[in-house]
Steps between C-alpha positions, in 0.01 A plus 500: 500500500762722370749308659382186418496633133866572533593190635366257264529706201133653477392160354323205635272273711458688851278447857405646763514364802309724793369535854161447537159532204369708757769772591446804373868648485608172246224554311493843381915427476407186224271746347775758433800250445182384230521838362883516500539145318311651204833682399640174431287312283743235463425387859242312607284481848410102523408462853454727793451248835491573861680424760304640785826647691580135619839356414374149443166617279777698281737241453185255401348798241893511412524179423186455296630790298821347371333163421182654301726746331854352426605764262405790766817757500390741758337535841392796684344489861390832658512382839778397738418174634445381112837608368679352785344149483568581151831537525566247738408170269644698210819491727478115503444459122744708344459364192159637430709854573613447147148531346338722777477841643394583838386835619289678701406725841728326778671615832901529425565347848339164376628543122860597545611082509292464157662852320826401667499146310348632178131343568394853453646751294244767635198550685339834654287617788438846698741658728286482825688783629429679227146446518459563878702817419226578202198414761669715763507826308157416338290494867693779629364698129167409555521556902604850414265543232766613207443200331145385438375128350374710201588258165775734330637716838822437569748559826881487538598177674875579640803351289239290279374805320151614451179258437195510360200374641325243229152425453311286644506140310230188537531370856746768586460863628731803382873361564850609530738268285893486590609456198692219349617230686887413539681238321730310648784290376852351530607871562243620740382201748710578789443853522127418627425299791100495512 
């Protein structure tokens, strides 16, 4: 959302456009990007659809999107398949570039074309090494019994720092969170190849 805000000026029509109604992950990620959007009140959710992780059923949701809402400035899709088939008709029709914003969670192996050509200024997602590296130091803390899944304990997790374990949520048990994810951009792409 924040980057979104930045983008088109923390004013305007925006959408989501997510995985499936069903998926747990995307939904609780609406719910805080939700949250976030109420720090600009000049921006306005009109839509969130679902593209049900299938290229085509994006590009359809996509494409009902821009027709129902022809002043929409922004689009954010928290899940990779979405912001690629995203990205790829916005590739085609450049000129809606000049009215629209694209962003999102999306692997920089199948973004880099889109940031390279200015489709996408920016778009973020998890370092998976990072997290394996987080998960990896979390078992072994637990196996060894100095770190316990007590809401508020915390153990030292390597070159990432220390973490807390949080509290158990609706659906969810007591969880470990990385941390933000990384942006990437014009600047970064290449240096990841996941």
């Amino acid at each position: 959302m924040d980057i979104l805000a930045k983008e088109i000026g923390s004013s305007g029509q925006i959408a989501i456009l997510s995985a499936a109604a069903s998926a747990t992950n995307q939904n609780s990620w609406i719910a805080y990007m939700k949250q976030q959007l109420t720090k600009y009140p000049k921006m306005t959710l009109v839509k969130t659809v679902y593209g049900n992780d299938d290229p085509a059923t994006s590009l359809t949701v996509l494409q009902g999107l821009l027709s129902a809402y022809p002043n929409l400035k922004g689009i954010i899709s928290p899940t990779t398949v979405g912001i690629q088939a995203s990205a790829q008709y916005l590739d085609t029709h450049k000129s809606l570039l000049k009215k629209l914003t694209l962003t999102g969670l999306g692997l920089p192996s199948q973004m880099k074309p889109y940031v390279k050509d200015g489709t996408v200024k920016e778009f973020e997602l998890w370092n998976p090494s990072n997290l394996g590296y987080l998960a990896g130091y979390a078992a072994a803390a637990l196996a060894s019994g100095t770190a316990s899944l007590t809401p508020g304990s915390s153990f030292a997790a390597g070159t990432l720092g220390s973490y807390k374990v949080l509290a158990p949520t609706t659906g969810v048990g007591a969880s470990i969170v990385l941390g933000p994810p990384t942006v990437f951009d014009a600047a970064n792409v290449d240096q990841f190849n996941f």
